[in-house]
LUMLUMDREN-2810 file (N, C-alpha, C; in Angstrom, 1 decimal):
<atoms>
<atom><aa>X</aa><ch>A</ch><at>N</at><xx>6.9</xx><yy>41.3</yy><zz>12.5</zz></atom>
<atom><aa>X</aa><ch>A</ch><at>CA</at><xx>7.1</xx><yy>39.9</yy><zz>11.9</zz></atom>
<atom><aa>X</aa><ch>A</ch><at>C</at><xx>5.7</xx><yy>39.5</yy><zz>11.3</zz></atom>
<atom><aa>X</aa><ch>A</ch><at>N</at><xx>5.7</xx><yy>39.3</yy><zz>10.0</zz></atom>
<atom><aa>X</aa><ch>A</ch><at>CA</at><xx>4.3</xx><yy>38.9</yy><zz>9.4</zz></atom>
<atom><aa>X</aa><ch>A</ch><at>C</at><xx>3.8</xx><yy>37.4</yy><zz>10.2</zz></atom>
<atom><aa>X</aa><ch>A</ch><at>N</at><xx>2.8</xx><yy>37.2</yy><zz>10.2</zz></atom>
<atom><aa>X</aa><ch>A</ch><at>CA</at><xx>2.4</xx><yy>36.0</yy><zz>10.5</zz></atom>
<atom><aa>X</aa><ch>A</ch><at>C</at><xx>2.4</xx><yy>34.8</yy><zz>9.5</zz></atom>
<atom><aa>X</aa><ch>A</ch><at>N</at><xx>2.6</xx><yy>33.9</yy><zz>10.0</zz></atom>
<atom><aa>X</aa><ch>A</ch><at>CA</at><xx>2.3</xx><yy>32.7</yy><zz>9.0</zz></atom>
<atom><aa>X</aa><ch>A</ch><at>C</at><xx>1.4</xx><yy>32.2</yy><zz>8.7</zz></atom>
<atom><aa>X</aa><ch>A</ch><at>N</at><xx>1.2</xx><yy>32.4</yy><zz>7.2</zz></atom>
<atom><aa>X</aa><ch>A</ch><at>CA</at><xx>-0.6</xx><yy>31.4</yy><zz>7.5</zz></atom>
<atom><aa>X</aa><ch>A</ch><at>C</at><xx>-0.3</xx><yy>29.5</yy><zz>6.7</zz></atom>
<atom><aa>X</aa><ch>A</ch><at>N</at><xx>-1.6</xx><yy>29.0</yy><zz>7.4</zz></atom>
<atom><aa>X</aa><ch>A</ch><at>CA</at><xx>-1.1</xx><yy>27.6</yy><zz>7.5</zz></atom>
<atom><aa>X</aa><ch>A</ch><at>C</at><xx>-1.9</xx><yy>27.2</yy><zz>6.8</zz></atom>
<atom><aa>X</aa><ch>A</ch><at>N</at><xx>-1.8</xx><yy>26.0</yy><zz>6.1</zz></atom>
<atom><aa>X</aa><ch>A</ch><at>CA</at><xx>-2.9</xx><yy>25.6</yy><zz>5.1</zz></atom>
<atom><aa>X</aa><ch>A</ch><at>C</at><xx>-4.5</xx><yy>25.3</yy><zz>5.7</zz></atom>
<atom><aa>X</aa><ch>A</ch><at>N</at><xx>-5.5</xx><yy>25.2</yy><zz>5.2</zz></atom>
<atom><aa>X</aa><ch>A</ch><at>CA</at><xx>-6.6</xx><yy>24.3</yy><zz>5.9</zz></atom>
<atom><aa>X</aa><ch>A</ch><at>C</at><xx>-6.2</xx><yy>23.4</yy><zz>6.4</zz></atom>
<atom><aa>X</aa><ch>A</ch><at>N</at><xx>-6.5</xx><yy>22.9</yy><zz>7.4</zz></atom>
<atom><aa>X</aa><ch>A</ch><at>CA</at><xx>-7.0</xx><yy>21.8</yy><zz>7.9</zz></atom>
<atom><aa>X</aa><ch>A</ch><at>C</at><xx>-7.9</xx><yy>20.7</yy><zz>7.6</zz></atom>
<atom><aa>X</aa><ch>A</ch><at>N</at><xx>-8.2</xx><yy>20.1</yy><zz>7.5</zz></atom>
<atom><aa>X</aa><ch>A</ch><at>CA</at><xx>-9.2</xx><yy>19.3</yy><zz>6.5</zz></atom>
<atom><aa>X</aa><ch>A</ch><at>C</at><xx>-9.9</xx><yy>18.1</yy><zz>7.6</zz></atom>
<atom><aa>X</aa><ch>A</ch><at>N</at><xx>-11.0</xx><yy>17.8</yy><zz>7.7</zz></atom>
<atom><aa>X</aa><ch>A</ch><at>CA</at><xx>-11.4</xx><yy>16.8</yy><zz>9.0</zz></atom>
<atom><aa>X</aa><ch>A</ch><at>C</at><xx>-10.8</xx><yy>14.7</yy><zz>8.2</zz></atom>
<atom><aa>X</aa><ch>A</ch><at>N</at><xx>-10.3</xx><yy>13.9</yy><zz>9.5</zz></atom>
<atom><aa>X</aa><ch>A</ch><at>CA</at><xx>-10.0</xx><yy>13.4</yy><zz>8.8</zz></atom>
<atom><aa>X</aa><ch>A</ch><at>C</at><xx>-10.8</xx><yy>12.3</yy><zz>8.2</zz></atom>
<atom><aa>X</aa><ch>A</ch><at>N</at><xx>-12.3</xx><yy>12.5</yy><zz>8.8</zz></atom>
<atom><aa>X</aa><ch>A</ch><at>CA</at><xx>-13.1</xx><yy>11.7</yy><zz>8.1</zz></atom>
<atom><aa>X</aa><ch>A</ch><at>C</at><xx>-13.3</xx><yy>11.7</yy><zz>6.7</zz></atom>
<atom><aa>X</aa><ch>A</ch><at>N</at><xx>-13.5</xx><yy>13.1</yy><zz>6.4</zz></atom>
<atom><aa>X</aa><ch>A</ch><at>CA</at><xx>-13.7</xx><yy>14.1</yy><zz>4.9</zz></atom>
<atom><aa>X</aa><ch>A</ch><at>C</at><xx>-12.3</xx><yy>13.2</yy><zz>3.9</zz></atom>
<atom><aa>X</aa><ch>A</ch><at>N</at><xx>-11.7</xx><yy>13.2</yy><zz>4.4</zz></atom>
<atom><aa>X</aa><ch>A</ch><at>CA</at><xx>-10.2</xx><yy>13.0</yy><zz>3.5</zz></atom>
<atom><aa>X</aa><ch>A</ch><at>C</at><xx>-10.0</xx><yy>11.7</yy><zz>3.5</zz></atom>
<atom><aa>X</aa><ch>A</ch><at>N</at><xx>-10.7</xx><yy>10.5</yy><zz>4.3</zz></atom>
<atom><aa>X</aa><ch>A</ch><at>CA</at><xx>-10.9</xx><yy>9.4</yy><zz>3.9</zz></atom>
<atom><aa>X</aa><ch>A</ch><at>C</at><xx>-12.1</xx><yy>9.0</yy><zz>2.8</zz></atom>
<atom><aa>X</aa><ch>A</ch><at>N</at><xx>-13.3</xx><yy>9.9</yy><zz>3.1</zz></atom>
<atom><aa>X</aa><ch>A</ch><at>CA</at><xx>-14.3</xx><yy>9.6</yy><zz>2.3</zz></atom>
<atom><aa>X</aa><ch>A</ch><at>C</at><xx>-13.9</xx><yy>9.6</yy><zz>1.0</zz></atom>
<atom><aa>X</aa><ch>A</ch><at>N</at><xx>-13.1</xx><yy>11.0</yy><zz>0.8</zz></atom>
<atom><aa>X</aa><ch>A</ch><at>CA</at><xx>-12.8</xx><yy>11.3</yy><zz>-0.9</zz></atom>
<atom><aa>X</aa><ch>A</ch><at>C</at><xx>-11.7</xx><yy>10.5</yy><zz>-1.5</zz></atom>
<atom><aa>X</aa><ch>A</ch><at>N</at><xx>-10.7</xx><yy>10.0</yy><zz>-0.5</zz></atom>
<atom><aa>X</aa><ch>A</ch><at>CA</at><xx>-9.9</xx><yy>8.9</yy><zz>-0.9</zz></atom>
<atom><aa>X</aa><ch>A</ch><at>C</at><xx>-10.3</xx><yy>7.6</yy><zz>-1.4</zz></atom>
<atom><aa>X</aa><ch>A</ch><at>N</at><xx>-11.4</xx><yy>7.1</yy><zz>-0.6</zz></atom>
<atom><aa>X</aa><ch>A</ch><at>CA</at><xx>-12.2</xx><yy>6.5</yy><zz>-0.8</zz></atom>
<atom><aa>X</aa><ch>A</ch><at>C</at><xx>-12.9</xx><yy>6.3</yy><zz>-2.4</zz></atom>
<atom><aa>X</aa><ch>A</ch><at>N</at><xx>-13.6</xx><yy>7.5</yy><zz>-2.5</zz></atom>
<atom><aa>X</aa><ch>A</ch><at>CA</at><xx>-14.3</xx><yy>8.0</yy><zz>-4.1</zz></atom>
<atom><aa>X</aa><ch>A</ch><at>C</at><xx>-13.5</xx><yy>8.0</yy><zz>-5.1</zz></atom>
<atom><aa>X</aa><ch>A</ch><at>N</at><xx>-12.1</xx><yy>8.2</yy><zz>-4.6</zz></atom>
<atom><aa>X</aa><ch>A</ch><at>CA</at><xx>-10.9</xx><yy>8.8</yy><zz>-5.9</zz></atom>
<atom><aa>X</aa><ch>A</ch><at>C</at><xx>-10.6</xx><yy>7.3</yy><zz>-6.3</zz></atom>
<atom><aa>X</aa><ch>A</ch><at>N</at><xx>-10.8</xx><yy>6.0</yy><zz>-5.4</zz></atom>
<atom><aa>X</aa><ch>A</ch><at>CA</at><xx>-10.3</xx><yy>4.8</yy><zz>-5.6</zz></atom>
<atom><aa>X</aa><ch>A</ch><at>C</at><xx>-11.4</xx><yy>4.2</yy><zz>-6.3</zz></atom>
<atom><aa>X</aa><ch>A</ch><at>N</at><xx>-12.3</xx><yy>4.0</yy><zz>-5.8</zz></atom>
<atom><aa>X</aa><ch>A</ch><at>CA</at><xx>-13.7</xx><yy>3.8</yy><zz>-6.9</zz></atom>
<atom><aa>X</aa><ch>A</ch><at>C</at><xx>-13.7</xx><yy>4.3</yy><zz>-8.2</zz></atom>
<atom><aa>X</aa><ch>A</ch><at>N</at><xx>-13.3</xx><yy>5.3</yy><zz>-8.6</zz></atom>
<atom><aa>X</aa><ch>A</ch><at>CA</at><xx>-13.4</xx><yy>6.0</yy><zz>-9.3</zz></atom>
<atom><aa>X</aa><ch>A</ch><at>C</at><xx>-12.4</xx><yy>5.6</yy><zz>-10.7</zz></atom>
<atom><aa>X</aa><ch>A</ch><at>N</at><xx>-11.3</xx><yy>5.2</yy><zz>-10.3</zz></atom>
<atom><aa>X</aa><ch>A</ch><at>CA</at><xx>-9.7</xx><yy>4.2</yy><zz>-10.7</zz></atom>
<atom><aa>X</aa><ch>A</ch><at>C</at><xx>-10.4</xx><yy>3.3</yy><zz>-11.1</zz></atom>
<atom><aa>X</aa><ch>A</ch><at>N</at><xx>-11.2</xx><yy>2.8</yy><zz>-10.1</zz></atom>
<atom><aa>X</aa><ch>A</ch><at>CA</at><xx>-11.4</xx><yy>1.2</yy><zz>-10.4</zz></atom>
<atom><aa>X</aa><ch>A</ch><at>C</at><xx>-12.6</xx><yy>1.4</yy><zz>-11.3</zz></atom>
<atom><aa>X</aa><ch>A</ch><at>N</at><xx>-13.3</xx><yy>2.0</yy><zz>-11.5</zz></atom>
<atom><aa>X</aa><ch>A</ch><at>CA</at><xx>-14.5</xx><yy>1.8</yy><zz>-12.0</zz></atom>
<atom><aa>X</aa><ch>A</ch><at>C</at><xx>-13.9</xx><yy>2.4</yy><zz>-13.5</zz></atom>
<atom><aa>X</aa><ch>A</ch><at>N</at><xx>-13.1</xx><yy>3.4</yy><zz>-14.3</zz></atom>
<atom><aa>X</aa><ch>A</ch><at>CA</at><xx>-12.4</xx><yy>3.6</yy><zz>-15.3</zz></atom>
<atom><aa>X</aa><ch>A</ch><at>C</at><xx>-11.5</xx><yy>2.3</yy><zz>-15.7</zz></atom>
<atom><aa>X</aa><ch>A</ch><at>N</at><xx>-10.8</xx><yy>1.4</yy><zz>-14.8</zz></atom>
<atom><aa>X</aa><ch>A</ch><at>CA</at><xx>-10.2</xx><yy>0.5</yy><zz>-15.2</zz></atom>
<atom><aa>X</aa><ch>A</ch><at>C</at><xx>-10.9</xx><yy>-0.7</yy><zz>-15.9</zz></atom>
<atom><aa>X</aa><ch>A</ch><at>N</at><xx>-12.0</xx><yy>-1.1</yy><zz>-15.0</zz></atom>
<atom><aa>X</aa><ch>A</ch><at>CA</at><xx>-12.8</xx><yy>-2.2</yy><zz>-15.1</zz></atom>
<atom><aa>X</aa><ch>A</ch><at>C</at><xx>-13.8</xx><yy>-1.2</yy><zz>-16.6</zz></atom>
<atom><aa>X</aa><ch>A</ch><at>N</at><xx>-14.0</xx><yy>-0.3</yy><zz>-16.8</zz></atom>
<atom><aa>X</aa><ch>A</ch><at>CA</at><xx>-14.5</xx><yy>-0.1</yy><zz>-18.1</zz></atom>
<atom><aa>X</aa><ch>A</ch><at>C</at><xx>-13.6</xx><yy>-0.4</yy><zz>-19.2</zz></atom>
<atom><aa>X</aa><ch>A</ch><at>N</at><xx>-12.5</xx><yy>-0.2</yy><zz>-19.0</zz></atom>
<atom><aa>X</aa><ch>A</ch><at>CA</at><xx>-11.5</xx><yy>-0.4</yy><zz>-20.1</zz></atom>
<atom><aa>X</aa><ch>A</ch><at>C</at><xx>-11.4</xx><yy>-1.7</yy><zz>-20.4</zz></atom>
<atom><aa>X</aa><ch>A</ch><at>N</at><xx>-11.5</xx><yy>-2.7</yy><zz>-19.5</zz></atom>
<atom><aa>X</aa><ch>A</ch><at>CA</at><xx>-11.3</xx><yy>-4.2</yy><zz>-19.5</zz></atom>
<atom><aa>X</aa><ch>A</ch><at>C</at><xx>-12.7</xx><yy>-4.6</yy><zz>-20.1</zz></atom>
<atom><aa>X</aa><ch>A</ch><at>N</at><xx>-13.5</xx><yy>-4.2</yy><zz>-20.1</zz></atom>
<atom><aa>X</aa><ch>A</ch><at>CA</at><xx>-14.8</xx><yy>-4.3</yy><zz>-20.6</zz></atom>
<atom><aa>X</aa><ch>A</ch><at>C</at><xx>-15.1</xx><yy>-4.0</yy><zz>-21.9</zz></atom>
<atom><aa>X</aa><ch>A</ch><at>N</at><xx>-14.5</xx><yy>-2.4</yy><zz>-22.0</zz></atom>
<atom><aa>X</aa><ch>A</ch><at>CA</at><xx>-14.5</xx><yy>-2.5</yy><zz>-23.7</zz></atom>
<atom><aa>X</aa><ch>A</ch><at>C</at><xx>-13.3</xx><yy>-3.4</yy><zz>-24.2</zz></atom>
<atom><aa>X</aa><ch>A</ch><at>N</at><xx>-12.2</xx><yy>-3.7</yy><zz>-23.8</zz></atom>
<atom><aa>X</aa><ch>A</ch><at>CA</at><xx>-11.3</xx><yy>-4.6</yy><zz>-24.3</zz></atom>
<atom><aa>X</aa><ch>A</ch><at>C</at><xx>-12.0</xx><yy>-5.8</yy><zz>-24.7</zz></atom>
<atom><aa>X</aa><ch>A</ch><at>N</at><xx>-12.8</xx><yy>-6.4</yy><zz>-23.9</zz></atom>
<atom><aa>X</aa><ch>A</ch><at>CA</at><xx>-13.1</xx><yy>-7.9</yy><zz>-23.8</zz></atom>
<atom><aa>X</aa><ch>A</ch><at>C</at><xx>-14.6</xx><yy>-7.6</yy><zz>-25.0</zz></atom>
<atom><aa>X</aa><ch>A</ch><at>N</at><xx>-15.1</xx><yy>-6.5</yy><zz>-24.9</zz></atom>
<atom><aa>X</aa><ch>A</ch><at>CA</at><xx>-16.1</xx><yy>-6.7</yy><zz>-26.0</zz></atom>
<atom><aa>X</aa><ch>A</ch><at>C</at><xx>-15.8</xx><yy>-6.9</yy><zz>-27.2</zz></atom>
<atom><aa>X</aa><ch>A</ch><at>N</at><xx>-14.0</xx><yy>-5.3</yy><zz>-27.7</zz></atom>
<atom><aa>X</aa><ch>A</ch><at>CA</at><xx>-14.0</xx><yy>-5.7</yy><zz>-28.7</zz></atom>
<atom><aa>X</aa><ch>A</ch><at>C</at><xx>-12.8</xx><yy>-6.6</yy><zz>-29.6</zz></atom>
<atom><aa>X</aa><ch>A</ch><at>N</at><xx>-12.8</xx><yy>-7.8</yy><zz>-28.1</zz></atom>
<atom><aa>X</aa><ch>A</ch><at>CA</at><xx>-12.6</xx><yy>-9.2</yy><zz>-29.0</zz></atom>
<atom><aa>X</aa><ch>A</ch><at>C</at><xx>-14.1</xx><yy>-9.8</yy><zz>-29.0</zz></atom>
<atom><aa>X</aa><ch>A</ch><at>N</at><xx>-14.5</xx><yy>-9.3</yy><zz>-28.7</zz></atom>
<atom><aa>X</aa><ch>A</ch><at>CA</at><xx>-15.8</xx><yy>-10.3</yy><zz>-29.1</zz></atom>
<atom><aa>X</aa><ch>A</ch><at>C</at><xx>-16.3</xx><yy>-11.2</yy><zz>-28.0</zz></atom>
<atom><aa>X</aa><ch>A</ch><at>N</at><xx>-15.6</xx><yy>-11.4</yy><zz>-26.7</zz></atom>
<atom><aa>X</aa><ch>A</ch><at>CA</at><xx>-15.9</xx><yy>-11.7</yy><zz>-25.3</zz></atom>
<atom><aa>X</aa><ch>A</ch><at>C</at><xx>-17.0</xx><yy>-11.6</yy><zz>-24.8</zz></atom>
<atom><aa>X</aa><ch>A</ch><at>N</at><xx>-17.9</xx><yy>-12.8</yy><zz>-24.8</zz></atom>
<atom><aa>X</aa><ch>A</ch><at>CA</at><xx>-19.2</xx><yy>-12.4</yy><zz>-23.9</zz></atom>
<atom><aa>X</aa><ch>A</ch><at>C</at><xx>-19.4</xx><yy>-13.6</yy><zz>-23.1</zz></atom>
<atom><aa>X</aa><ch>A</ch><at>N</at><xx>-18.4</xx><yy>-14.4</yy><zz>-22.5</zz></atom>
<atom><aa>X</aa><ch>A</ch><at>CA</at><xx>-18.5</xx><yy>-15.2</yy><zz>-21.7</zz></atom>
<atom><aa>X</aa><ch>A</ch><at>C</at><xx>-18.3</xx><yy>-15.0</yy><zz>-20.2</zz></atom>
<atom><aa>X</aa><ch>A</ch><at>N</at><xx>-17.8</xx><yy>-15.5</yy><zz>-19.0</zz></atom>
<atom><aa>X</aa><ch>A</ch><at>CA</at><xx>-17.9</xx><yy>-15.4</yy><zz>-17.9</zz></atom>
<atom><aa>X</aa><ch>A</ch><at>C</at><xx>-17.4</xx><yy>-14.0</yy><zz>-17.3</zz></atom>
<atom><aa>X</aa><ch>A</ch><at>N</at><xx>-16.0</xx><yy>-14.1</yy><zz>-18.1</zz></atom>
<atom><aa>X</aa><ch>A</ch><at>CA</at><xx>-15.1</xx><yy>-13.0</yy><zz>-17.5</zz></atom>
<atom><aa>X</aa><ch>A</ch><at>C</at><xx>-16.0</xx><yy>-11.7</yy><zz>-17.8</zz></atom>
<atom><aa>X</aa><ch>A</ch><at>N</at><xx>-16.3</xx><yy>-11.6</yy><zz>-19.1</zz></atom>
<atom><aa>X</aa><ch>A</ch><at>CA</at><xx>-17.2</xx><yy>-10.2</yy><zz>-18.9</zz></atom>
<atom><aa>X</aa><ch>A</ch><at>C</at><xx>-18.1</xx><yy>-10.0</yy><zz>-18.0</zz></atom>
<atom><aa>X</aa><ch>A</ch><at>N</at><xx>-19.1</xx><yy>-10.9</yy><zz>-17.8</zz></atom>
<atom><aa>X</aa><ch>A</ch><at>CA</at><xx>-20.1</xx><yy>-11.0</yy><zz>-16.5</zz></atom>
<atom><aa>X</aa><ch>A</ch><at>C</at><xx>-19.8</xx><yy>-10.8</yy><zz>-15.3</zz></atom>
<atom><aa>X</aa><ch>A</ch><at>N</at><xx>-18.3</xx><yy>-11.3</yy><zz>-14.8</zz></atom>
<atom><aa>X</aa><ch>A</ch><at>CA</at><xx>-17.5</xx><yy>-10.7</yy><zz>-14.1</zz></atom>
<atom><aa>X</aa><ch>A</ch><at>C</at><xx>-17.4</xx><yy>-9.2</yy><zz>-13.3</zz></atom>
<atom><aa>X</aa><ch>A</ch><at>N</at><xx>-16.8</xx><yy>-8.8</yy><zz>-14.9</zz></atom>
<atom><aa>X</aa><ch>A</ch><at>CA</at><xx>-16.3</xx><yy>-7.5</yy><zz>-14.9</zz></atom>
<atom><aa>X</aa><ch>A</ch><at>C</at><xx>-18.0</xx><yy>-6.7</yy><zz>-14.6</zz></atom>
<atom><aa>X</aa><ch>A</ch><at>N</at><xx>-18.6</xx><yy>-7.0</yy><zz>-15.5</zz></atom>
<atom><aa>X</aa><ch>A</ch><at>CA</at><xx>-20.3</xx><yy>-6.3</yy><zz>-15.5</zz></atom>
<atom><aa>X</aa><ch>A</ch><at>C</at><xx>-20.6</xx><yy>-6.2</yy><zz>-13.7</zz></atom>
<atom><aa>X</aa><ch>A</ch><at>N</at><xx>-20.7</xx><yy>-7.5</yy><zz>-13.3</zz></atom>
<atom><aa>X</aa><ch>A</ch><at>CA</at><xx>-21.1</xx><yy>-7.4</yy><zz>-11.8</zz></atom>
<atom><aa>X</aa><ch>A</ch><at>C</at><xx>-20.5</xx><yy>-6.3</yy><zz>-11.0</zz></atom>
<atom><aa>X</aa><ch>A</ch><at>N</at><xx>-19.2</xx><yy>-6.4</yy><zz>-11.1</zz></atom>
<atom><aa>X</aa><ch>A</ch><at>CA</at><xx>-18.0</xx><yy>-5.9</yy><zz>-10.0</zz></atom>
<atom><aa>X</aa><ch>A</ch><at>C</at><xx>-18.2</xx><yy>-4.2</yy><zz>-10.3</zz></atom>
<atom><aa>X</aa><ch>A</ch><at>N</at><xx>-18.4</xx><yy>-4.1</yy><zz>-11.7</zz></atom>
<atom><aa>X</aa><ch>A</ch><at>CA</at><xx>-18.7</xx><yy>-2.6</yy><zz>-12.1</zz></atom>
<atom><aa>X</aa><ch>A</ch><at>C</at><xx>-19.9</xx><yy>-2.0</yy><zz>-11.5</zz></atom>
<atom><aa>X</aa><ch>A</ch><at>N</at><xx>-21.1</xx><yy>-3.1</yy><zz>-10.9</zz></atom>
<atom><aa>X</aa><ch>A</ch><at>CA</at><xx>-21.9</xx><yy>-2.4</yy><zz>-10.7</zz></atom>
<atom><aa>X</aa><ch>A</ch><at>C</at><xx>-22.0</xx><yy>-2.5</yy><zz>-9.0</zz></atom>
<atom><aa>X</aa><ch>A</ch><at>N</at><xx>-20.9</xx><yy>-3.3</yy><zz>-8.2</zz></atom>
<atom><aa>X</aa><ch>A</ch><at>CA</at><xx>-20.8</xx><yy>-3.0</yy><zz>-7.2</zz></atom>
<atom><aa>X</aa><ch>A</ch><at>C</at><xx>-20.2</xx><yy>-2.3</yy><zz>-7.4</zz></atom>
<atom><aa>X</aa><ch>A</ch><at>N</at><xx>-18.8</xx><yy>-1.5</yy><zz>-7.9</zz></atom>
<atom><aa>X</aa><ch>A</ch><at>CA</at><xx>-18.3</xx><yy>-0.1</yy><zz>-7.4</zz></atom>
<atom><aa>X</aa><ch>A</ch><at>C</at><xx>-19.1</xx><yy>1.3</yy><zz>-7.6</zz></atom>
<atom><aa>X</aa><ch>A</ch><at>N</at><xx>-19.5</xx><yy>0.8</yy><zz>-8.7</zz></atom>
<atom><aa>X</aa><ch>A</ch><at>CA</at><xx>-20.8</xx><yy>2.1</yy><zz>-8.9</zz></atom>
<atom><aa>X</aa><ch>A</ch><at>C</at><xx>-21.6</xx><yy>2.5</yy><zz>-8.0</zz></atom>
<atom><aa>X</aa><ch>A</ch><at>N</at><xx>-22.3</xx><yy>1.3</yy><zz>-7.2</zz></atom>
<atom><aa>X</aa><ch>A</ch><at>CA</at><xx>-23.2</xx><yy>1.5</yy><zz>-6.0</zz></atom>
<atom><aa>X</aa><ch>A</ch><at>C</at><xx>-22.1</xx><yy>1.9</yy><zz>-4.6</zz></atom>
<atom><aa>X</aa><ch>A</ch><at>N</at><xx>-21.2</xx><yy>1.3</yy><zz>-4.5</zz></atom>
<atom><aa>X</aa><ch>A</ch><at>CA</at><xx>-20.4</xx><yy>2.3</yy><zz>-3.5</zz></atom>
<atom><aa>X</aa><ch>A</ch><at>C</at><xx>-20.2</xx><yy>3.7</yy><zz>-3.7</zz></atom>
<atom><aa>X</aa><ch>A</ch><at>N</at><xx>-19.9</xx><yy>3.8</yy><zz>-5.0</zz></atom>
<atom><aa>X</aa><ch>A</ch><at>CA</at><xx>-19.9</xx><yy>5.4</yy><zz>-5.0</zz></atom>
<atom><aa>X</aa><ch>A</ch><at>C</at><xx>-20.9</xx><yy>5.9</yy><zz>-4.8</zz></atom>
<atom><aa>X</aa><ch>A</ch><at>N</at><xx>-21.8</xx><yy>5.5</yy><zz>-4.9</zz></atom>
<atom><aa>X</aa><ch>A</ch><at>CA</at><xx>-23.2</xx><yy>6.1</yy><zz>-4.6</zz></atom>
<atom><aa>X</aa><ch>A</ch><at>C</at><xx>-23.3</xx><yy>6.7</yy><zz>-2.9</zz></atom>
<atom><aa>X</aa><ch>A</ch><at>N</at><xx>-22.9</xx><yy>5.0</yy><zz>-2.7</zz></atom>
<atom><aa>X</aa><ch>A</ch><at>CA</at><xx>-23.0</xx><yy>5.1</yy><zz>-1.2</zz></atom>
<atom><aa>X</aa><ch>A</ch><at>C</at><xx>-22.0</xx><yy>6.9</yy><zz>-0.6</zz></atom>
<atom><aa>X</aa><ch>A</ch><at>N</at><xx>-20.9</xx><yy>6.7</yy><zz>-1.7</zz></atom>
<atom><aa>X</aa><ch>A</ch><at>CA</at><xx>-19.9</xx><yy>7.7</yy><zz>-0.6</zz></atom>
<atom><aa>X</aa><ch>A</ch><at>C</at><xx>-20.1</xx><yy>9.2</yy><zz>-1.4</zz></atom>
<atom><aa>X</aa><ch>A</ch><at>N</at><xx>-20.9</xx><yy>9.4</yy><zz>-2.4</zz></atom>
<atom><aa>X</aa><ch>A</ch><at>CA</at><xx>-21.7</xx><yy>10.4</yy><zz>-2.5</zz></atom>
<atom><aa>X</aa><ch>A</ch><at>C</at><xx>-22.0</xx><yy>11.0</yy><zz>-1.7</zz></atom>
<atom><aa>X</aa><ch>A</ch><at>N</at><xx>-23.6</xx><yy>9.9</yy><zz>-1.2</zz></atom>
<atom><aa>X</aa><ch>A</ch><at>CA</at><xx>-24.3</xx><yy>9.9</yy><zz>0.0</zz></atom>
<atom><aa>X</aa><ch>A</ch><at>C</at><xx>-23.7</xx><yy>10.4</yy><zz>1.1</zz></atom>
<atom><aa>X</aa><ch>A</ch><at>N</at><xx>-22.3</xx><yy>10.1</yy><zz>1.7</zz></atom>
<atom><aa>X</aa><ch>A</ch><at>CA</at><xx>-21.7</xx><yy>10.4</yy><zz>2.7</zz></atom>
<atom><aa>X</aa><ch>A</ch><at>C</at><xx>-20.9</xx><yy>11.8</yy><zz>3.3</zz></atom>
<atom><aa>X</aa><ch>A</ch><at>N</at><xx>-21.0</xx><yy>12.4</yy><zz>1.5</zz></atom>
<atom><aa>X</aa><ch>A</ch><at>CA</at><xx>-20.6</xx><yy>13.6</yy><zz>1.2</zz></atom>
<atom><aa>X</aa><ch>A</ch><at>C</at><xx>-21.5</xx><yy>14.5</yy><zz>2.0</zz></atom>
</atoms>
């Protein structure tokens, strides 16, 4: 009888970290799109400043879960 082989295993911290990164990574393509949207109407009021901040907190989380890699 051949044996069965089973997939990796994977640790479950590992597979939260990258879940994690994959969702940063969503958001941070999203929020650029809304950003070039809003520029090219011509938007340089709050909402954009908004979006600017929030982009550069997800950016710095990624960093962080880089880091954690």
């Amino acid at each position: 009888m051949a044996a069965e082989s089973s997939p990796p295993a994977f640790r479950p911290d590992v597979c939260v970290v990258s879940l994690r990164r994959l969702r940063l990574e969503r958001e941070q393509a999203e929020l650029q799109r809304e950003i070039d949207r809003l520029q090219a109407a011509g938007e340089l009021g709050a909402a954009l400043i908004v979006l600017l901040e929030r982009k550069l907190s997800v950016q710095r989380a990624l960093e962080v879960a880089e880091r954690a890699n």
